[in-house]
PyMOL Python script that loads the backbone (N, CA, C, O; Angstrom):
from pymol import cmd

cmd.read_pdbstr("""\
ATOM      1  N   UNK A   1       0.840  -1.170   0.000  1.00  0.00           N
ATOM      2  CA  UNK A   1       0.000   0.000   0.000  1.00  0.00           C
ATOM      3  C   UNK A   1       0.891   1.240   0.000  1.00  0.00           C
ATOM      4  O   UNK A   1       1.857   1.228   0.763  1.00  0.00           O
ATOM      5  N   UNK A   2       0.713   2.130  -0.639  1.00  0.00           N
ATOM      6  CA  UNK A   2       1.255   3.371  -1.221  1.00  0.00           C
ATOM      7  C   UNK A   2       1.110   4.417   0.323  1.00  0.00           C
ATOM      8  O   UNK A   2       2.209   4.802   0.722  1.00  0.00           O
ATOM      9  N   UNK A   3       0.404   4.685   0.818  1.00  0.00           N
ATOM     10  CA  UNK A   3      -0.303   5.172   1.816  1.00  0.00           C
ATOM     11  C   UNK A   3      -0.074   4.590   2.884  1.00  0.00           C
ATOM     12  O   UNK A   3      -1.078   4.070   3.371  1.00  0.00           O
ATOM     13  N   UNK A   4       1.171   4.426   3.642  1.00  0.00           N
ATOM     14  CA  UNK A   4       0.932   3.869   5.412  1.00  0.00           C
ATOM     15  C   UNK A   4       0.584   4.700   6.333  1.00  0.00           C
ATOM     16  O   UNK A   4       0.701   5.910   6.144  1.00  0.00           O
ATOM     17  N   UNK A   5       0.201   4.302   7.242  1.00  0.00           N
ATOM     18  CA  UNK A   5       0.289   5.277   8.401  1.00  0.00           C
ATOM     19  C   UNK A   5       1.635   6.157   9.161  1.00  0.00           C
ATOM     20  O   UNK A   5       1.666   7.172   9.857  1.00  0.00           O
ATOM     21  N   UNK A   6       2.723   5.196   8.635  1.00  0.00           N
ATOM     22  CA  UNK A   6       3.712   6.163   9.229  1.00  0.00           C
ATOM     23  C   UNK A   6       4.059   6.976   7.975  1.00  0.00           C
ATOM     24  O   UNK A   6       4.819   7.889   8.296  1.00  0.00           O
ATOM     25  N   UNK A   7       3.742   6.978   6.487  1.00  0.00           N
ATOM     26  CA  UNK A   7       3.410   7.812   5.636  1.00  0.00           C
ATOM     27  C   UNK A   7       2.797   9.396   6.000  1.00  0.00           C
ATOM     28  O   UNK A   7       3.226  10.549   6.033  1.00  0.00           O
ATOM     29  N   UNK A   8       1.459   8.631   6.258  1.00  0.00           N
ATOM     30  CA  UNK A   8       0.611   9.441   6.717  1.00  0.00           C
ATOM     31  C   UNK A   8       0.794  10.847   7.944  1.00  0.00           C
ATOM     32  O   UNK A   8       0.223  11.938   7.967  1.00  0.00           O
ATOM     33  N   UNK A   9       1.780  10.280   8.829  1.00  0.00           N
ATOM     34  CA  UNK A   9       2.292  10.689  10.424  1.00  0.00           C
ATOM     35  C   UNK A   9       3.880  11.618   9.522  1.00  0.00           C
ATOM     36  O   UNK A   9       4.560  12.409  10.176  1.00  0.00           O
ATOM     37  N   UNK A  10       4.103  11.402   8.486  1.00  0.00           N
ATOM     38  CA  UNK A  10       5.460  12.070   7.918  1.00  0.00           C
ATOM     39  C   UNK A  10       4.402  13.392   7.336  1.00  0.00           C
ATOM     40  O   UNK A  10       4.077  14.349   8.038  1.00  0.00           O
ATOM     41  N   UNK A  11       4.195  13.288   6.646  1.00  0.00           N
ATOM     42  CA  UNK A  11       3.385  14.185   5.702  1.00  0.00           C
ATOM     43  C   UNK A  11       2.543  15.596   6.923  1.00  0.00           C
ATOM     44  O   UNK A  11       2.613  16.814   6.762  1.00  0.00           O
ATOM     45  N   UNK A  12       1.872  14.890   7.981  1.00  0.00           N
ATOM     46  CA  UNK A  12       1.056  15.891   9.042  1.00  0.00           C
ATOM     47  C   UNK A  12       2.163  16.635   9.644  1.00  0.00           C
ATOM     48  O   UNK A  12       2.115  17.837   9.908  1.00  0.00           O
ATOM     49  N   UNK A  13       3.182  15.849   9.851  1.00  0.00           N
ATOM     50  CA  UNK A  13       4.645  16.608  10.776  1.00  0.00           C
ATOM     51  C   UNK A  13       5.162  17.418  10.003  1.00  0.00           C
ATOM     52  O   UNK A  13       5.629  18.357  10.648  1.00  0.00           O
ATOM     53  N   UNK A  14       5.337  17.541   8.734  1.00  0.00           N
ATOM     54  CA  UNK A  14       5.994  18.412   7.610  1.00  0.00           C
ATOM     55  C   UNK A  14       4.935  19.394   7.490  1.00  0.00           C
ATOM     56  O   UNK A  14       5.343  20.551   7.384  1.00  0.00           O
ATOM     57  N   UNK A  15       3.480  19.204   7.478  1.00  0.00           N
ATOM     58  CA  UNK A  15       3.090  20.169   6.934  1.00  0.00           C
ATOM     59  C   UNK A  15       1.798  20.544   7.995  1.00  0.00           C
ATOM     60  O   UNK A  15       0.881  21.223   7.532  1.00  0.00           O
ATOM     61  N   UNK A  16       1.759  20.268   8.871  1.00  0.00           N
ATOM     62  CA  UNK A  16       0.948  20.571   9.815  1.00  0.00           C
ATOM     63  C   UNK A  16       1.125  21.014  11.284  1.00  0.00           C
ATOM     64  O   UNK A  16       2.165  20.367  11.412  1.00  0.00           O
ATOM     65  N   UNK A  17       0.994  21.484  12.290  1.00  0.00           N
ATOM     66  CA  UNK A  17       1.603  21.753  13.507  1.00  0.00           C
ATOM     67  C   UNK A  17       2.368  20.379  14.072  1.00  0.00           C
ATOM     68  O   UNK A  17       3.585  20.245  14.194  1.00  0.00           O
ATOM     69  N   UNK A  18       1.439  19.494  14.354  1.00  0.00           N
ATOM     70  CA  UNK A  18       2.087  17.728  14.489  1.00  0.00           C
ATOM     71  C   UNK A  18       1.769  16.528  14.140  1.00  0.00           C
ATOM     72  O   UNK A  18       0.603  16.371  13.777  1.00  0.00           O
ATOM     73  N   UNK A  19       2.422  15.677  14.140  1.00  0.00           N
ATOM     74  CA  UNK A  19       1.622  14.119  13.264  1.00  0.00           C
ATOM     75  C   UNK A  19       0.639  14.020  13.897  1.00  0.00           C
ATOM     76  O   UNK A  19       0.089  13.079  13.326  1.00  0.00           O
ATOM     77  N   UNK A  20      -0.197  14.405  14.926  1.00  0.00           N
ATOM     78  CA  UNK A  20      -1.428  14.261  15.206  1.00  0.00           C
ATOM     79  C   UNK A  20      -2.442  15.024  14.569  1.00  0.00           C
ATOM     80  O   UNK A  20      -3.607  14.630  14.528  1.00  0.00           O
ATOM     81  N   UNK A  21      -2.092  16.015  14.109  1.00  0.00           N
ATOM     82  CA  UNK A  21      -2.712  17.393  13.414  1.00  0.00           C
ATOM     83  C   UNK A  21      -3.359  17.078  12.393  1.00  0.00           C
ATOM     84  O   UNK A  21      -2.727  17.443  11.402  1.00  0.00           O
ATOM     85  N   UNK A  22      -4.474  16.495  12.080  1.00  0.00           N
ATOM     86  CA  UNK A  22      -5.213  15.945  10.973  1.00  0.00           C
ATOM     87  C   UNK A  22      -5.879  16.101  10.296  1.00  0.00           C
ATOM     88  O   UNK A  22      -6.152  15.450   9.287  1.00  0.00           O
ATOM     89  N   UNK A  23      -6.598  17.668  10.993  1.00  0.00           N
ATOM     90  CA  UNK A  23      -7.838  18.485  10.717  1.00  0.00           C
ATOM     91  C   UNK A  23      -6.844  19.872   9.984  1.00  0.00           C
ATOM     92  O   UNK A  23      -7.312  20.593   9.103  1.00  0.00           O
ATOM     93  N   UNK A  24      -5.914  19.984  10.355  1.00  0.00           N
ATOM     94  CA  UNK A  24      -5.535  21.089   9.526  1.00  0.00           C
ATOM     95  C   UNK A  24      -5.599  21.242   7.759  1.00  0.00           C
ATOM     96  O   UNK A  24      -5.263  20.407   6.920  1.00  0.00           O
ATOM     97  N   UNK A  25      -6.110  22.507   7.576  1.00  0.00           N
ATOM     98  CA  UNK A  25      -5.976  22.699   6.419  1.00  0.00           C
ATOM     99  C   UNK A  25      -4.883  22.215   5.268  1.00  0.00           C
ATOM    100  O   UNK A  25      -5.179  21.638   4.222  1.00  0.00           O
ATOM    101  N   UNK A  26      -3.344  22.643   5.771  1.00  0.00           N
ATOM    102  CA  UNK A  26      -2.461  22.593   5.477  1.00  0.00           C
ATOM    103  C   UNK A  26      -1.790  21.023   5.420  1.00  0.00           C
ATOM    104  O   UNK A  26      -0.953  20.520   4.670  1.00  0.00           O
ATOM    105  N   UNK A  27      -2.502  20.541   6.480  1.00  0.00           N
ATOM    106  CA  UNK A  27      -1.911  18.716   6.120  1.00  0.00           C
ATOM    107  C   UNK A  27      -2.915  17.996   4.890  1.00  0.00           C
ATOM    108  O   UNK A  27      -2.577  17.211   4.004  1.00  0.00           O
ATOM    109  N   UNK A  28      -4.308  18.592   5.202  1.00  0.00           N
ATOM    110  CA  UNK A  28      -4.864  18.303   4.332  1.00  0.00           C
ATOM    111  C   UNK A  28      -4.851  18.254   2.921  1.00  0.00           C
ATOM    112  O   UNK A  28      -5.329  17.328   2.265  1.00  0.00           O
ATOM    113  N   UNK A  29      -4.222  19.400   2.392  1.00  0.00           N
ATOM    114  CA  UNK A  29      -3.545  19.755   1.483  1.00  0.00           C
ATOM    115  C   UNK A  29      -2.495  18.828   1.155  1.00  0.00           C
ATOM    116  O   UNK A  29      -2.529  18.190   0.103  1.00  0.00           O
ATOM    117  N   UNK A  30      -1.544  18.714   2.013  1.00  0.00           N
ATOM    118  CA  UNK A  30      -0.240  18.122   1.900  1.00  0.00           C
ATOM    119  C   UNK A  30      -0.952  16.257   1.351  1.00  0.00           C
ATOM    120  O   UNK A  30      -0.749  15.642   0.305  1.00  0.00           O
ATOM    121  N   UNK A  31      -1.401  16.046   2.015  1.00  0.00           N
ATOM    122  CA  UNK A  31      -2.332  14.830   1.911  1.00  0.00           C
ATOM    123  C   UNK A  31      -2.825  13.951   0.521  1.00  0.00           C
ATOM    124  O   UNK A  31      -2.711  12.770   0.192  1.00  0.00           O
ATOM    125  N   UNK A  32      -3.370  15.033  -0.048  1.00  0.00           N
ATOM    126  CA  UNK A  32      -4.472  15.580  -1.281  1.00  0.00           C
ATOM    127  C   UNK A  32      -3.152  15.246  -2.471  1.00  0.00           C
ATOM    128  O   UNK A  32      -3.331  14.462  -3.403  1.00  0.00           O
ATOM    129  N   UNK A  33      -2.216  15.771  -2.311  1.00  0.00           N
ATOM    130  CA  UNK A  33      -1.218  16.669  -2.867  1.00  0.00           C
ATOM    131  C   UNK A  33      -0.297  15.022  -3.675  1.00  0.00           C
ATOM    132  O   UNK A  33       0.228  14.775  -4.761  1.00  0.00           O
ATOM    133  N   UNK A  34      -0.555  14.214  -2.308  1.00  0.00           N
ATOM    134  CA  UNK A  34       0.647  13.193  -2.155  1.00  0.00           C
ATOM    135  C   UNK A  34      -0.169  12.019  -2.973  1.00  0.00           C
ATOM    136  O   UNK A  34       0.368  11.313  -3.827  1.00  0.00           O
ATOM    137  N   UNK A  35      -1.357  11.933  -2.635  1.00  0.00           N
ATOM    138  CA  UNK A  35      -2.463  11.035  -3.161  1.00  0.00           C
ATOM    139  C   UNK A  35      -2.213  11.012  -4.867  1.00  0.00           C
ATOM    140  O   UNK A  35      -1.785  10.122  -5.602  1.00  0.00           O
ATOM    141  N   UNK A  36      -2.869  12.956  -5.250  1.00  0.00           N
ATOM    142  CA  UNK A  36      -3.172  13.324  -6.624  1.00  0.00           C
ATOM    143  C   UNK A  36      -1.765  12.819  -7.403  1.00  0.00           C
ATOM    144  O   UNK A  36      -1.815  12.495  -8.589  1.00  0.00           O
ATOM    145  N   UNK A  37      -0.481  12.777  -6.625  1.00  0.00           N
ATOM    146  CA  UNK A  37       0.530  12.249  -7.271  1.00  0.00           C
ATOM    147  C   UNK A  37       1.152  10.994  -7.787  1.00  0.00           C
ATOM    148  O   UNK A  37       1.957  10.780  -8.694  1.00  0.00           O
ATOM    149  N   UNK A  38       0.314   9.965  -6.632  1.00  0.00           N
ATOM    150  CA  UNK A  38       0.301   8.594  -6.831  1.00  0.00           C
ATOM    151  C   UNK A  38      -0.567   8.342  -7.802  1.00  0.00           C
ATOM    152  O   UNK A  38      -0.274   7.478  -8.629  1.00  0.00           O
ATOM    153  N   UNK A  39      -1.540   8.895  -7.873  1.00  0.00           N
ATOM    154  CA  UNK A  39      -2.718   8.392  -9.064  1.00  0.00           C
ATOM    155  C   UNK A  39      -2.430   8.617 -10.123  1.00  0.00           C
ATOM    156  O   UNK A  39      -2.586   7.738 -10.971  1.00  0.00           O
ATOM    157  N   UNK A  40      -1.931   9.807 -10.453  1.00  0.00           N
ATOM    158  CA  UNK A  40      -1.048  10.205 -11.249  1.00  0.00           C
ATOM    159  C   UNK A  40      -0.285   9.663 -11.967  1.00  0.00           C
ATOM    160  O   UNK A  40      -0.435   9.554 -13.184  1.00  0.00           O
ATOM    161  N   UNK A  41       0.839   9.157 -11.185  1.00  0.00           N
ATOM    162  CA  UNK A  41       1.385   8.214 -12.373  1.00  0.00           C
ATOM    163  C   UNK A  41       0.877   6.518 -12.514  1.00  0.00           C
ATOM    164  O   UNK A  41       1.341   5.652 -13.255  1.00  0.00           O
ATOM    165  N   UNK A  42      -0.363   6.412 -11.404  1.00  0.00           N
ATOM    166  CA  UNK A  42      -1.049   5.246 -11.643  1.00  0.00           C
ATOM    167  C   UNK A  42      -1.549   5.502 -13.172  1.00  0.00           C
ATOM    168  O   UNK A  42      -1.264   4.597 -13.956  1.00  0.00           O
ATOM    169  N   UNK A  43      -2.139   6.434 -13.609  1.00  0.00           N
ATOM    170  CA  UNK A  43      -2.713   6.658 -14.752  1.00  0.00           C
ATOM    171  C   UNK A  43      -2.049   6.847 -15.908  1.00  0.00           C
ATOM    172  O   UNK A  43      -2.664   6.968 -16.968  1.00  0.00           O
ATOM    173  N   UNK A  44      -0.702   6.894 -15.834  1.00  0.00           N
ATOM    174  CA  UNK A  44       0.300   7.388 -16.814  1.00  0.00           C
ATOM    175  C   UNK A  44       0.609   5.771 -17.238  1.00  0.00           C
ATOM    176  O   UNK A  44       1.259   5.521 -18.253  1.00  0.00           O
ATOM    177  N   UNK A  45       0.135   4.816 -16.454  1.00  0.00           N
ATOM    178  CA  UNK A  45       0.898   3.324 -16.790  1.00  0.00           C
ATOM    179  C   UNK A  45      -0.585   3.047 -17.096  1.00  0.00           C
ATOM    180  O   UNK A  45      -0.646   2.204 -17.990  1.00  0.00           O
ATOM    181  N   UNK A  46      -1.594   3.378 -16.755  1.00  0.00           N
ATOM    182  CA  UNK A  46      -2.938   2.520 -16.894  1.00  0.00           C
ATOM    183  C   UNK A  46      -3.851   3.393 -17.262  1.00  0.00           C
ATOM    184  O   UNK A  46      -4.829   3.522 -16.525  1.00  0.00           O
ATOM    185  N   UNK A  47      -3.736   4.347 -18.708  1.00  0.00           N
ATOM    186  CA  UNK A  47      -4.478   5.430 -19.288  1.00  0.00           C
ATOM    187  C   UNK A  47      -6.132   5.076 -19.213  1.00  0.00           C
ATOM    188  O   UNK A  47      -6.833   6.087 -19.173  1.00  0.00           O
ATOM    189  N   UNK A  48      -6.858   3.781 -19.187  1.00  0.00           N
ATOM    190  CA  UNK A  48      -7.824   3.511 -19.522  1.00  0.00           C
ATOM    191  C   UNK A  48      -8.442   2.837 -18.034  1.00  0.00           C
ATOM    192  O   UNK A  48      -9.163   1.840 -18.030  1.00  0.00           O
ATOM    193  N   UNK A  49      -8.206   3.251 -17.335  1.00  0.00           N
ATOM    194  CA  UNK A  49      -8.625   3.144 -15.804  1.00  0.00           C
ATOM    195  C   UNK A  49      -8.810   4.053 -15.371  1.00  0.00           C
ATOM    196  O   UNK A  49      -8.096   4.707 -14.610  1.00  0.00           O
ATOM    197  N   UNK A  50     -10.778   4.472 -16.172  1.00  0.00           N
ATOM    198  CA  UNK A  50     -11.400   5.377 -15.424  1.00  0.00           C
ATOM    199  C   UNK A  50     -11.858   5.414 -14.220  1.00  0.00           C
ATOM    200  O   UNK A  50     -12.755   6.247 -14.096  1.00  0.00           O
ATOM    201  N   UNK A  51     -11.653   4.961 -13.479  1.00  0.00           N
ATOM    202  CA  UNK A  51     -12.220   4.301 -11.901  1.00  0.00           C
ATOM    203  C   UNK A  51     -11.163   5.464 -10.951  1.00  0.00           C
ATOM    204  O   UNK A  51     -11.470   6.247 -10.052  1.00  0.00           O
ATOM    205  N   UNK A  52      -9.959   5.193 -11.540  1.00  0.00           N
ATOM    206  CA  UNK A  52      -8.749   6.060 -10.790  1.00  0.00           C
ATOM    207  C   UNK A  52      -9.015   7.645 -11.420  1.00  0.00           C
ATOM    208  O   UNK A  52      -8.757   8.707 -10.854  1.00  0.00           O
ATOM    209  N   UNK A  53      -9.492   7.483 -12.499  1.00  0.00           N
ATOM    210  CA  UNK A  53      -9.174   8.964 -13.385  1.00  0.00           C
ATOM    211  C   UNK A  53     -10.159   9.911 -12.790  1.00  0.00           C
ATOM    212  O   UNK A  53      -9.899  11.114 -12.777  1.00  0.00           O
ATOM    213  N   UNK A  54     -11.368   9.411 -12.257  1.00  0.00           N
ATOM    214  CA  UNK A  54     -13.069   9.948 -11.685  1.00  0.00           C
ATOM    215  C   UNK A  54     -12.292  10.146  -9.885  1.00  0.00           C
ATOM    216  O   UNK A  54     -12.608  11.042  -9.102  1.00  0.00           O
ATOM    217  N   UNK A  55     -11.633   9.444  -9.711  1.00  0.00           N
ATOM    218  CA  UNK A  55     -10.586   9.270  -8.040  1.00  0.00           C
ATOM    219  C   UNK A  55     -10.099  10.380  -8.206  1.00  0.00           C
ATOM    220  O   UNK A  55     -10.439  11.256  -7.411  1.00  0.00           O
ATOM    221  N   UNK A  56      -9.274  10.667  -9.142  1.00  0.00           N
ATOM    222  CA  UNK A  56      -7.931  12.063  -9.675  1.00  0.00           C
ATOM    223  C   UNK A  56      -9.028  13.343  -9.434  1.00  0.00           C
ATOM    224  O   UNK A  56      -8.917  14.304  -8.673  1.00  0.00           O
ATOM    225  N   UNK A  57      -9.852  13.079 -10.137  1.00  0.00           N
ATOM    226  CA  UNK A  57     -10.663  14.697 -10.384  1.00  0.00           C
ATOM    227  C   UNK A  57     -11.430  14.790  -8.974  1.00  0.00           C
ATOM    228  O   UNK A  57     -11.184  15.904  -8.512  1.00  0.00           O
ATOM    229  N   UNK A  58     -12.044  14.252  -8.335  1.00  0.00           N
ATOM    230  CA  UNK A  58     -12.425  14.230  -7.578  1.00  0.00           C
ATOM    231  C   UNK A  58     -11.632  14.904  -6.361  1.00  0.00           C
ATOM    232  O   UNK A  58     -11.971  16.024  -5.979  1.00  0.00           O
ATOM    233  N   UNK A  59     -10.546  14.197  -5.738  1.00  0.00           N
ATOM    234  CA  UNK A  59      -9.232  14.657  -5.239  1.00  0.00           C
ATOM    235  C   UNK A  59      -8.603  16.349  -5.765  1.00  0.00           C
ATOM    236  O   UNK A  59      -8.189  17.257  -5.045  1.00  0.00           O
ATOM    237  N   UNK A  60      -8.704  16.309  -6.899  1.00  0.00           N
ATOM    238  CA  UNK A  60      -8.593  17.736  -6.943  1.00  0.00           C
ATOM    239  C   UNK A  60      -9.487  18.376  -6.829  1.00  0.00           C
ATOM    240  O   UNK A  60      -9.225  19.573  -6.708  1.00  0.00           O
ATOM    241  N   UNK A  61     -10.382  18.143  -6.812  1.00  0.00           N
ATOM    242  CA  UNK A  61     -11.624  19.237  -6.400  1.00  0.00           C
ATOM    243  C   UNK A  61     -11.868  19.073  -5.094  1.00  0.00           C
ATOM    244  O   UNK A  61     -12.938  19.660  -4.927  1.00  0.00           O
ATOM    245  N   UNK A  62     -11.536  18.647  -4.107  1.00  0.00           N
ATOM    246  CA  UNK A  62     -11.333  18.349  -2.645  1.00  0.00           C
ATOM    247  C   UNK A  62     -10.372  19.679  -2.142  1.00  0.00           C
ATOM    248  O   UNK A  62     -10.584  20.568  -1.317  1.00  0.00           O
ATOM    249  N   UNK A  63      -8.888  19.295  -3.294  1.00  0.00           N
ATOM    250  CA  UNK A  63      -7.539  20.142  -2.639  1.00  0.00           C
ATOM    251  C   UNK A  63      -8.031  21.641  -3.093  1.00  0.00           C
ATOM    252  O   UNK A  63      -8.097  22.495  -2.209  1.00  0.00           O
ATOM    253  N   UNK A  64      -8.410  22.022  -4.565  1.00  0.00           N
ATOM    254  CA  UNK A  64      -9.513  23.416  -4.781  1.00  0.00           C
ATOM    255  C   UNK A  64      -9.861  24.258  -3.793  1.00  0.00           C
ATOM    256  O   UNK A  64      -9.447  25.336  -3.367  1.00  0.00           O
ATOM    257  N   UNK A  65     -11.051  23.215  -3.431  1.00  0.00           N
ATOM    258  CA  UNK A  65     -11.936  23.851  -2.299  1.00  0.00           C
ATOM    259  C   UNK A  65     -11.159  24.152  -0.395  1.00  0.00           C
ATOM    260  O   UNK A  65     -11.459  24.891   0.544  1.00  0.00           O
ATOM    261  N   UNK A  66     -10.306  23.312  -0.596  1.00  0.00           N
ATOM    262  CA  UNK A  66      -9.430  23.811   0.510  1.00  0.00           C
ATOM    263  C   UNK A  66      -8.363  24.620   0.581  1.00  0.00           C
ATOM    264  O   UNK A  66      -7.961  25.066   1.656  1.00  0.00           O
ATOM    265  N   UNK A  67      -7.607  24.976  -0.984  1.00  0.00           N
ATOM    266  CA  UNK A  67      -6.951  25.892  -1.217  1.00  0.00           C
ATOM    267  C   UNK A  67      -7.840  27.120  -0.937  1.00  0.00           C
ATOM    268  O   UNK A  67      -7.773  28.016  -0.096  1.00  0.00           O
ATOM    269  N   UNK A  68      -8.827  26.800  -2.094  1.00  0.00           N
ATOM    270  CA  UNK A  68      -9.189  28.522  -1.651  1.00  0.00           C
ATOM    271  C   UNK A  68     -10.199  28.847  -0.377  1.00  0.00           C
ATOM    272  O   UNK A  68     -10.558  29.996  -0.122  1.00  0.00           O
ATOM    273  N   UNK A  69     -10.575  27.795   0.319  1.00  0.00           N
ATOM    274  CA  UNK A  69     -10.948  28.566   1.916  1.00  0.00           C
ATOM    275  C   UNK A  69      -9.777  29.026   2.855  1.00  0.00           C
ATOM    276  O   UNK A  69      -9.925  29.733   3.852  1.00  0.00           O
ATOM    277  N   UNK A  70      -8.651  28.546   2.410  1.00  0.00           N
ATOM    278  CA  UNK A  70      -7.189  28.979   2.624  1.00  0.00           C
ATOM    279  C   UNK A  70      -7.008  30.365   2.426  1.00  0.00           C
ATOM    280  O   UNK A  70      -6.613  31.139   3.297  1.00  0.00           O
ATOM    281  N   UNK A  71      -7.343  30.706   1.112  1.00  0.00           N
ATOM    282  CA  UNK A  71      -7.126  31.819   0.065  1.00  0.00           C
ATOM    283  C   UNK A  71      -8.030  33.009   0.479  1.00  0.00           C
ATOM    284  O   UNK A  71      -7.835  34.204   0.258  1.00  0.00           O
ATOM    285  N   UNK A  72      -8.816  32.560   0.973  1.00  0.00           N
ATOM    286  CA  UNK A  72     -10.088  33.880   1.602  1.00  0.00           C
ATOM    287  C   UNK A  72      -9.906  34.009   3.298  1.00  0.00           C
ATOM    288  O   UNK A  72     -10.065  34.957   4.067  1.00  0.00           O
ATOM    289  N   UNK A  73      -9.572  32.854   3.461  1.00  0.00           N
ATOM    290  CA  UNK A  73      -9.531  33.647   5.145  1.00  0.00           C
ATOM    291  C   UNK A  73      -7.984  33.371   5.210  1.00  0.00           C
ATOM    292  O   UNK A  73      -7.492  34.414   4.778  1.00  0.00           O
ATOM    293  N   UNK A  74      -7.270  32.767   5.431  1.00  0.00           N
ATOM    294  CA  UNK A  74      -5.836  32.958   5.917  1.00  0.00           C
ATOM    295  C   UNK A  74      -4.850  33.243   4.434  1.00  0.00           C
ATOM    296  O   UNK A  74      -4.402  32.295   3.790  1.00  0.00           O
ATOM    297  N   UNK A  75      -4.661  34.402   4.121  1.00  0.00           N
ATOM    298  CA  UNK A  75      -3.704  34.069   3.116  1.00  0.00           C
ATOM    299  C   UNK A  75      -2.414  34.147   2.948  1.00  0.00           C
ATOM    300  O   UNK A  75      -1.858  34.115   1.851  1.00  0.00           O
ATOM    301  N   UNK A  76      -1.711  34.284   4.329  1.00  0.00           N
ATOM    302  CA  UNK A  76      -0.079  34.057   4.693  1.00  0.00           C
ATOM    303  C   UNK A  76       0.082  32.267   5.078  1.00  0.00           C
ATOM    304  O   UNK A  76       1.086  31.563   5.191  1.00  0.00           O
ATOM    305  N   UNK A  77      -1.367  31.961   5.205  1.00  0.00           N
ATOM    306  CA  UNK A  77      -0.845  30.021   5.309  1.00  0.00           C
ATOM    307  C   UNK A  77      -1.050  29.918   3.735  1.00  0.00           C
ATOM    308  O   UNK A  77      -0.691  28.792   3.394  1.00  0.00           O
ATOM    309  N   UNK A  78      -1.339  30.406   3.020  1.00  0.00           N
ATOM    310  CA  UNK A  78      -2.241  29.857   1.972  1.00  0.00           C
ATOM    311  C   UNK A  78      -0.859  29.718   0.858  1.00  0.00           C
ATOM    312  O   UNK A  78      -0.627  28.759   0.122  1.00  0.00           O
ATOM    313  N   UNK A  79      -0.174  30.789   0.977  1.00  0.00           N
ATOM    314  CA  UNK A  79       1.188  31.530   0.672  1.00  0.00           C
ATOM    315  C   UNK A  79       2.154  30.540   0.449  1.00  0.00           C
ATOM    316  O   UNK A  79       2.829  30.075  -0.470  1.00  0.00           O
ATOM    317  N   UNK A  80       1.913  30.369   1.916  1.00  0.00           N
ATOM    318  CA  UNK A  80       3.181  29.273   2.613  1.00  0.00           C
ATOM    319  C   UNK A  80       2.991  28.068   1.859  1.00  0.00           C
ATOM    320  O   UNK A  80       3.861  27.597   1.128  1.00  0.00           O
ATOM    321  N   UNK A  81       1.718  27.509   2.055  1.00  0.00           N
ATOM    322  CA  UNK A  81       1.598  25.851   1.247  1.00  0.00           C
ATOM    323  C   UNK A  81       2.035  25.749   0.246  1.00  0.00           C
ATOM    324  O   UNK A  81       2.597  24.757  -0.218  1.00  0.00           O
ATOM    325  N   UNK A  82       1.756  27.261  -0.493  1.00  0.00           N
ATOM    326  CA  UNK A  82       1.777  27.045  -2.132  1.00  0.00           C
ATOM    327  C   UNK A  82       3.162  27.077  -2.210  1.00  0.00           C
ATOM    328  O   UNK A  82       3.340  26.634  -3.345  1.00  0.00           O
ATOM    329  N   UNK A  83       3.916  27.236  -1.894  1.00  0.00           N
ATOM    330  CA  UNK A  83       5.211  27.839  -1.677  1.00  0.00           C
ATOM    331  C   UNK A  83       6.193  26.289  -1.305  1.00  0.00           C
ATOM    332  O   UNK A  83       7.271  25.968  -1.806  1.00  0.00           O
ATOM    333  N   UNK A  84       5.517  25.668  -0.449  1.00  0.00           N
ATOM    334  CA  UNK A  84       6.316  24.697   0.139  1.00  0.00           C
ATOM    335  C   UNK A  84       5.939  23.306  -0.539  1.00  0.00           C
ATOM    336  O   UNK A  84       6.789  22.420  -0.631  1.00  0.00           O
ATOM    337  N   UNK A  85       4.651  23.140  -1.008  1.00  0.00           N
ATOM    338  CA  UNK A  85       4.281  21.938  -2.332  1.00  0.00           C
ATOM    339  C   UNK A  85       4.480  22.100  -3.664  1.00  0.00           C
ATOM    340  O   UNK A  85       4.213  21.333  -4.588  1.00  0.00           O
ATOM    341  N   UNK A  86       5.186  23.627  -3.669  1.00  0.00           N
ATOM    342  CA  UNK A  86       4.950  23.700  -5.034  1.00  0.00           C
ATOM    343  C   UNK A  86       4.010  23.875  -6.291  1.00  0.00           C
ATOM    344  O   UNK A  86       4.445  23.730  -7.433  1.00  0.00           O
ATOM    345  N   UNK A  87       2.714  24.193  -6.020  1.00  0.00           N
ATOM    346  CA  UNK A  87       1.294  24.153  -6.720  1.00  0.00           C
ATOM    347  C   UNK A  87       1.548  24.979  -7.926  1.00  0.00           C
ATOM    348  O   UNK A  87       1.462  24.587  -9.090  1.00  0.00           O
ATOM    349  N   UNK A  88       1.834  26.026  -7.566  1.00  0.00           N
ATOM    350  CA  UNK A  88       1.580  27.096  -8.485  1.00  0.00           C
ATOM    351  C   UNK A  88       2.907  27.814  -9.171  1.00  0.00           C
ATOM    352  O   UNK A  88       3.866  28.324  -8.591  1.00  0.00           O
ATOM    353  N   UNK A  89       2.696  27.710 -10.355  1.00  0.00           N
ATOM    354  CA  UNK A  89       4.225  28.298 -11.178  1.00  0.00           C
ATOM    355  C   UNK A  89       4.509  29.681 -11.085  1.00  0.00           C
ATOM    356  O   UNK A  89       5.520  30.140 -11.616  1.00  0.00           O
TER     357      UNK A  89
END
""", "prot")
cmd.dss("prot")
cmd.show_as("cartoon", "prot")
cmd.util.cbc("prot")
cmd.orient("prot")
């Protein structure tokens, strides 16, 4: 599995106050981020596995909607994420 829990506990510590921190925006993100990337190149080997591709869009429209409630109320975290995942060119 792509996804462990001590995966999971790396990702909240990097990008969230602590690996317990689960509800944060910002891990959430980080989360979203790590997922949309695995599927990603799941789909690059298996173009015709819409099951994952409807998973992909979905997932980004998850990380969207949490970017920009990011983007309207805090936008020095919002800054920071984009900054530290890389999102935006």
């Amino acid at each position: 599995m792509y996804l462990t829990k001590s995966t999971k506990e790396e990702i909240f510590a990097e990008n969230g106050a602590s690996k317990k921190d689960t509800g944060s925006a910002e891990g959430q993100i980080a989360l979203f981020t790590h997922r949309i990337n695995h599927l990603s190149q799941h789909l690059k080997k298996n173009p015709k596995d819409f099951n994952t591709e409807r998973s992909l869009v979905k997932l980004v429209g998850k990380r969207k909607n949490l970017l920009d409630y990011l983007k309207n109320k805090k936008i020095d975290r919002y800054r920071s994420i984009i900054k530290k995942l890389e999102l935006r060119k």
